[in-house]
Structures are given as structure tokens and as C-alpha cells.
C-alpha positions in Angstrom: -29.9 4.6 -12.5 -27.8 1.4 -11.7 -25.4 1.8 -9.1 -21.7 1.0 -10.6 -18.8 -0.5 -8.4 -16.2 1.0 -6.4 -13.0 1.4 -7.6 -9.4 1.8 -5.1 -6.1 2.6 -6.4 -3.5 2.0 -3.4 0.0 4.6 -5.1 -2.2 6.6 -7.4 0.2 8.9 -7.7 2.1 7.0 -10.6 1.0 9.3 -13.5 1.2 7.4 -16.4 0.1 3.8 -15.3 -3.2 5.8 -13.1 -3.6 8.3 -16.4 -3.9 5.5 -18.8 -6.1 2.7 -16.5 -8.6 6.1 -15.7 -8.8 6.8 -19.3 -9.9 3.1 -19.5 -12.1 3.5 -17.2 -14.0 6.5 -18.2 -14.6 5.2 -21.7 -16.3 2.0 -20.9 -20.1 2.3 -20.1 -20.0 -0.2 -18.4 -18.2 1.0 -15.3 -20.1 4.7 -15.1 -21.7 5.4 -11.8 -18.4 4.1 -9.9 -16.7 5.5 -7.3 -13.2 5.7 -8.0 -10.8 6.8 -5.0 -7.3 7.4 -5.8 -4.8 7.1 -2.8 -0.7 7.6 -2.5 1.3 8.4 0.4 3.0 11.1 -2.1 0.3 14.3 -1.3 2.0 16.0 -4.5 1.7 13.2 -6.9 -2.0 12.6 -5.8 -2.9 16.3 -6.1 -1.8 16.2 -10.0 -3.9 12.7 -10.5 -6.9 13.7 -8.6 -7.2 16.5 -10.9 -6.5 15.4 -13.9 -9.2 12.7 -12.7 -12.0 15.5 -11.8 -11.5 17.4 -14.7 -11.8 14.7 -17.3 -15.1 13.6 -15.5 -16.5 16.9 -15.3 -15.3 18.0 -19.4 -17.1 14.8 -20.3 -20.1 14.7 -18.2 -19.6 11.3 -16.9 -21.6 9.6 -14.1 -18.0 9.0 -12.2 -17.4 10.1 -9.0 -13.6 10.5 -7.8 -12.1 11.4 -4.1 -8.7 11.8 -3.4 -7.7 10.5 0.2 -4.5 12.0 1.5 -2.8 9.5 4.0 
């Protein structure tokens, strides 16, 4: 298994631009096996991502890992 890249978002707590670009993400084969780390100074905003993030991986079985780092 290839290893895939690692992906930062610096304020992934904006919901619909993070939602949409993760959807992205997730769908193309070509970035599976990434890291993806999601980070926002708003902890509240991050939570509902990170989530939505970790769910959609796990539903799907994708080879995606995501962490959430709180300031």
C-alpha cells in the first residue's frame, strides 16, 4: 500500500468551504492513504468538522486518516 500525502487545513472550522474540499478529497483515489489534519482556533467549529470528517471516512471505509488539533 502506497503511502498518500499529508493534507493541512489552517481555519477548518469554515463548514461549508472544509465540507465541500473533504468531499473532494475523499472521492478521488488518488489522494487515499492521506493524512488530513483539520485545525481552527474556533474548538466548537473544529469539533463539528472533525466529525463530520471521521464519520464520512469510517461509513465509507476509506484509507483516510483525519486528526483534529485544537490550538
Amino acid at each position: 500500500m502506497r503511502k498518500g500525502p499529508k493534507i493541512a487545513f489552517i481555519g477548518a472550522g469554515s463548514a461549508r468551504w472544509t465540507s465541500r474540499i473533504l468531499i473532494d478529497i475523499f472521492l478521488n483515489r488518488d489522494l487515499h492513504n492521506s493524512e488530513i489534519w483539520l485545525m481552527d482556533i474556533n474548538d466548537y467549529r473544529l469539533g463539528i468538522i472533525g466529525i463530520f470528517a471521521k464519520r464520512y471516512v469510517g461509513e465509507l471505509y476509506l484509507p483516510i486518516k483525519v486528526f483534529v488539533a485544537k490550538r
